[in-house]
C-alpha positions in Angstrom: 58.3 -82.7 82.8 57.5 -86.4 83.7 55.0 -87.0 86.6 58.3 -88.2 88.8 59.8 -84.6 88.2 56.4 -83.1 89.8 56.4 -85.0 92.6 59.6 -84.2 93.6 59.5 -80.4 92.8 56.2 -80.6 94.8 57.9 -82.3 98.1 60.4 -80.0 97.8 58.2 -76.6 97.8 56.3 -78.4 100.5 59.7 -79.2 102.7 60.8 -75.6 102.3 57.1 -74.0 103.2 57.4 -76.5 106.3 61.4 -75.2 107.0 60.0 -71.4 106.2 57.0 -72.0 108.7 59.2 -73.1 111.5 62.1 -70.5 111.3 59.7 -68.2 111.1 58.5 -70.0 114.9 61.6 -70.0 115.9 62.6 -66.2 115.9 59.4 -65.2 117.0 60.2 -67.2 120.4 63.9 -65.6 120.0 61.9 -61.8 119.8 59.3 -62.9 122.8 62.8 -64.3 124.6 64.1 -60.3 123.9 61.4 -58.8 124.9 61.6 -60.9 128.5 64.8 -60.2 128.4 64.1 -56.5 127.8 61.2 -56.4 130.3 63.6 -58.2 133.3 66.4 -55.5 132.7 64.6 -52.3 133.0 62.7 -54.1 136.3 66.4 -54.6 137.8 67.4 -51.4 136.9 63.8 -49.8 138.6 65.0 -51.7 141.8 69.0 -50.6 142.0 67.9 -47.0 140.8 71.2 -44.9 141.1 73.2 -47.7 142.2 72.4 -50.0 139.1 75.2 -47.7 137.5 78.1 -48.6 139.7 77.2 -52.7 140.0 80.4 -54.1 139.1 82.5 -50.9 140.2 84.9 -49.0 138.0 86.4 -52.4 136.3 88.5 -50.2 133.4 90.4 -48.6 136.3 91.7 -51.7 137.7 95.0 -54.0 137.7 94.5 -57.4 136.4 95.0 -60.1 139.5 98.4 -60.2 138.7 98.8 -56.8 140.3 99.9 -55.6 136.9 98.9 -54.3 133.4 98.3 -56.5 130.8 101.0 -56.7 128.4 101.2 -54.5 125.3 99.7 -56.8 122.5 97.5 -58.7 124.7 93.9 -58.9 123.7 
């Protein structure tokens, strides 16, 4: 292997230690961001108590806004 070849496999091991190094950054901010995330909901949910069950109401029994069903077929 010429001297060329090693420099170039080097900067590549390098670049993908460096690419390695900051997804590994990355989704440990996205697991603190969870765990936030995690904290804020159970601290909402300590604050409605019962009523944190009922919030947006009993959606699935509802009409759409055209005072219908949806159409068979429709997503």
């Amino acid at each position: 292997m010429s001297s060329d070849s090693h420099r170039e496999v080097d900067a590549a091991a390098k670049d993908m230690e460096s690419g390695a190094e900051e997804l590994q950054e990355r989704v440990e901010n996205l697991d603190d961001d969870i765990d936030d995330s995690r904290r804020k909901l159970e601290e909402m949910r300590q604050k409605l108590g019962d009523r944190g069950d009922n919030v947006a109401g009993d959606w699935e029994d509802t009409d759409d806004a055209a005072g219908g069903e949806d159409p068979k077929g429709a997503a």
